[in-house]
C-alpha positions in Angstrom: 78.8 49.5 43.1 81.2 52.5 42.2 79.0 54.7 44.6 79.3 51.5 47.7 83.3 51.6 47.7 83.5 55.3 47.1 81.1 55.3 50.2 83.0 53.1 52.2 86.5 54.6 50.7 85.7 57.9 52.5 84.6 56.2 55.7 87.8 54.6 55.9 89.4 57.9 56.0 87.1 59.2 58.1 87.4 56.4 60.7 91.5 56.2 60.3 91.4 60.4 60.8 89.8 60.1 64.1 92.1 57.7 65.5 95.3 59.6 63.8 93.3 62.6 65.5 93.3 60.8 68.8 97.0 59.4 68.8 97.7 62.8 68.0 96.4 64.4 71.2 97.9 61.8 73.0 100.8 62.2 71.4 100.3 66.2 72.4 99.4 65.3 76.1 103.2 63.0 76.2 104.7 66.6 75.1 103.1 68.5 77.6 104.3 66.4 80.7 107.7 66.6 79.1 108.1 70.6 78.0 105.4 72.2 79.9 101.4 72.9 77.9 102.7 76.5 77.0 106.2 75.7 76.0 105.8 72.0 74.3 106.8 72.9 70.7 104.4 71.1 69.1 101.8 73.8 70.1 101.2 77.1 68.1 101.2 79.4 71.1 102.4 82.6 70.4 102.6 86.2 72.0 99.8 87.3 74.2 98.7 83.6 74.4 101.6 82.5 75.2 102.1 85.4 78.6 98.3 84.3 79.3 98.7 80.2 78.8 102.9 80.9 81.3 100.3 83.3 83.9 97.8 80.0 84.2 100.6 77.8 84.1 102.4 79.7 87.0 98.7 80.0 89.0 98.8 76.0 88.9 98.2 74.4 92.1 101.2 72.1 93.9 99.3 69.1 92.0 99.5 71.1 88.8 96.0 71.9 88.6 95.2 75.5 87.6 92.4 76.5 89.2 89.9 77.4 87.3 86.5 76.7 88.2 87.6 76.9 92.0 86.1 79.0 94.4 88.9 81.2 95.9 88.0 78.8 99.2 88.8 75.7 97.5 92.1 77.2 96.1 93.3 78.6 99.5 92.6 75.5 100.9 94.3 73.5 98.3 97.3 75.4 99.0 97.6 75.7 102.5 96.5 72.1 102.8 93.2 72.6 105.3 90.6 70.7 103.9 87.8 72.0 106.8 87.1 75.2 104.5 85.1 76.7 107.2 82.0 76.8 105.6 83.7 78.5 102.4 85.0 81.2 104.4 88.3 82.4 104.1 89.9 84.2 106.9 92.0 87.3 105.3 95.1 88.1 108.2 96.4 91.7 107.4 99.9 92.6 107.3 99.0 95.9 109.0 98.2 96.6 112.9 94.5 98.0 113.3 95.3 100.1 115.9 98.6 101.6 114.8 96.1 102.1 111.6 93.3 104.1 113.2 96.1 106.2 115.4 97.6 107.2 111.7 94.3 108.0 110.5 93.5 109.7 113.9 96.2 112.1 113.8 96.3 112.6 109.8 92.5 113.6 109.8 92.9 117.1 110.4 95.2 117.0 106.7 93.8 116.3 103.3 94.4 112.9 102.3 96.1 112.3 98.7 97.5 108.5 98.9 95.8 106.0 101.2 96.1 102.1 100.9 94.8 99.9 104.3 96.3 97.0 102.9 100.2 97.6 103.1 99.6 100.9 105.5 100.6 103.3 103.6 99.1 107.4 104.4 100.4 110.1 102.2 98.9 113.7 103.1 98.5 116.1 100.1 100.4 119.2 100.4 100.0 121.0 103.5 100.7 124.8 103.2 101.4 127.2 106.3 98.8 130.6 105.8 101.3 132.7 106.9 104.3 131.3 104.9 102.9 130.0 101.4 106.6 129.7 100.4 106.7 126.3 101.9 105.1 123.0 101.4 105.1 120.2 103.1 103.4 116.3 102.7 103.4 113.8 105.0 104.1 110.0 104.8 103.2 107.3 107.1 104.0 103.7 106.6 102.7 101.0 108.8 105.5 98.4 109.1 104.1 96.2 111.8 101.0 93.7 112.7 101.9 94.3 116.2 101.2 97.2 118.3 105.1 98.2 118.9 107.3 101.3 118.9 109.0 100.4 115.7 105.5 99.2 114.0 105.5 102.7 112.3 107.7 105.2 110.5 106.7 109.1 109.5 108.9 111.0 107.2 108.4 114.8 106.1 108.9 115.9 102.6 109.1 119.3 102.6 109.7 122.5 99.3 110.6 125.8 99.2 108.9 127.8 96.6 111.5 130.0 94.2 109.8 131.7 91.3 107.1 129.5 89.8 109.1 126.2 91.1 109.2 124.2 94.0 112.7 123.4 95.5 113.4 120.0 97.9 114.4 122.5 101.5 117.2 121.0 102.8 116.0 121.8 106.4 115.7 118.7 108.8 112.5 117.7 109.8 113.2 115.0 111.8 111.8 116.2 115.1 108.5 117.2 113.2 108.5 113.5 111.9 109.4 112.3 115.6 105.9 114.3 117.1 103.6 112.6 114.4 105.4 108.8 115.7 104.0 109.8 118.9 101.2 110.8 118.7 100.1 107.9 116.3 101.6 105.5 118.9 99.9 107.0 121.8 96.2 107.1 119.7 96.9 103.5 118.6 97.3 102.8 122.8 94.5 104.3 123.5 92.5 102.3 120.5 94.2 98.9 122.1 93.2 99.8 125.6 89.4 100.1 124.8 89.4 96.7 123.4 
């Protein structure tokens, strides 16, 4: 008899843990809506959790939903609203004219290439050194600020040393007409890329 109500004693607390258990994630759940998953106090995240649970919190969809378990498709289109998905293709639109890009990496080709990044058009030579002067350096940097083929869709600045000793010196010379012939040329390449099309 001693071993039925012992039996049934546990059970009881068994049974009444569970639904505490359940009230309490409920209870958890209320919190959330009210202070946010990662900062309801009630919840013992901490430190690295914590940047990781605020990263997924911030990823969160305009219906709250972090997308996990999305395709990058279903997320785009969540965002931008088009429900057609196109198949579960996503169309990429750069921020970067392709012909002002292939003119800049027309005219740069004969120079060796030490920074390159096609996505925010940005072309940084290494340094070039003159032969007959190996006193002076010089890099050059091309940024693509344009998606349309325009005058003003790219900038070329020089960057230029003076060597004295066993350092390198910023030369105060101007090379602004330099910087202006590079322009040009990349322009008139990127015309000539456009008018093939």
């Amino acid at each position: 008899m001693k071993i039925i109500n012992l039996t049934l004693l546990a059970l009881i607390f068994v049974l009444g843990g569970c639904t505490n258990a359940n009230q309490s994630e409920e209870n958890l759940k209320k919190l959330d809506k009210i202070y946010g998953y990662c900062d309801n106090p009630h919840r013992s995240i901490t430190g690295r959790q914590y940047e990781v649970c605020k990263a997924r919190e911030d990823s969160a969809g305009p219906d709250g939903e972090i997308g996990e378990g999305k395709s990058f498709s279903e997320i785009f289109s969540s965002i931008t609203g088009d429900k057609s998905n196109n198949n579960g293709q996503v169309q990429v639109i750069s921020a970067v004219n392709r012909d002002l890009w292939r003119g800049a990496m027309d005219v740069l080709s004969p120079y060796p290439i030490k920074n390159i990044d096609s996505n925010v058009g940005y072309i940084e030579t290494d340094w070039i050194y003159d032969k007959s002067d190996t006193s002076r350096r010089c890099l050059i940097k091309v940024q693509i600020n344009s998606v349309e083929l325009i005058s003003t869709g790219v900038t070329t600045k020089f960057t230029c040393q003076i060597k004295d000793g066993q350092d390198w010196y910023i030369d105060p010379q101007s090379y602004d007409n330099q910087s202006q012939k590079i322009t040009l040329n990349i322009l008139s390449k990127a015309s000539e890329f456009n008018s093939l099309k």
